[in-house]
N, C-alpha and C positions, 0 to 999 in steps of 0.2 A: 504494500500500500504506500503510494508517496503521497508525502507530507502534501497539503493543500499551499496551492500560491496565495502569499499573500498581498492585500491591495496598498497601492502608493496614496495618501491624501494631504491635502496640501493645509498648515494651520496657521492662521494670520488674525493678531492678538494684538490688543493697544496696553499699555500698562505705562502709570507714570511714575515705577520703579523699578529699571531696570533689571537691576539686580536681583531684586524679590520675582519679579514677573517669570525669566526665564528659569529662574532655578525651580519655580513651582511648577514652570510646564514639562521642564527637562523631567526633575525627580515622579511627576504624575505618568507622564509614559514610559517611563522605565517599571514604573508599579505595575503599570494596569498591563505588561510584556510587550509595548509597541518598540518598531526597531525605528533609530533614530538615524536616518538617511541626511539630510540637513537640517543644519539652525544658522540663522542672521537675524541682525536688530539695524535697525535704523531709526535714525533721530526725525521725528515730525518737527513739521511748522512751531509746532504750540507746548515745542518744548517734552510731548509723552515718544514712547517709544515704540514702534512697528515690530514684534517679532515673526518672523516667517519660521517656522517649521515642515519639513518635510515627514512624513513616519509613514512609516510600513504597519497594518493592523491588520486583523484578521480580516478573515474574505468576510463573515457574516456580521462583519462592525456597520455599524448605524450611522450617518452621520449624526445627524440629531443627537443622538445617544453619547456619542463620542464631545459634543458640544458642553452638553450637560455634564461630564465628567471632568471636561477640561475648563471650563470656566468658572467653578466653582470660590475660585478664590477672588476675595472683594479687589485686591491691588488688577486683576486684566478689569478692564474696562468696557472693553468688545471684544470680541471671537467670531471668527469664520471659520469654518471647516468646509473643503468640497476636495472630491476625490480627485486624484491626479491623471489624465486621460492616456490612455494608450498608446497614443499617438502622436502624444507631446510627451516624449524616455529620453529627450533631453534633458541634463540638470538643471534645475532652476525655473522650468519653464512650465506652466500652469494654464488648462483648457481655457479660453475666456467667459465661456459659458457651462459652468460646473452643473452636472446632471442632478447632485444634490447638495443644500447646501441650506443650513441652518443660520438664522443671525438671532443675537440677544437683544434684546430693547433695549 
């Protein structure tokens, strides 16, 4: 039996602590077994931070689901999650139109 492939999603997070932000999202997917493919931060206009995450999660992960487990901490601000498409297995490079994709109020 081989192992199930698992899927690319792309995670894009506001937080106006840098430090606090990434280390809750890194240490959160490392819990919950996601593999960490990439991370970058960039500085916004208004002073908060942009983190971009890449991770690998199961085939049967939610986004939604995955939304709700990663945003849970009050320092991110906003969260996106939407799946990384097939057809963009370039690094860095993310469908424009994500087939799923959750946002926080």
């Amino acid at each position: 039996m081989q192992p199930q492939q698992r899927r690319r999603v792309s995670v894009m997070a506001t937080t106006s602590d840098p430090f606090d932000g990434i280390v809750r999202l890194v240490l959160d997917a490392a819990r919950f077994g996601f593999g960490l493919d990439q991370v970058a931060m960039t500085t916004r206009s208004d002073g908060n931070r942009t983190i971009r995450m890449v991770l690998e999660v199961q085939p049967s992960a939610d986004c939604a689901d995955l939304t709700e487990r990663l945003s849970r901490h009050p320092v991110i601000t906003d969260l996106h999650i939407a799946e990384v498409s097939e057809d963009f297995d370039r690094p860095g490079v993310v469908p424009p139109g994500p087939a799923k994709e959750r946002m926080l109020p």
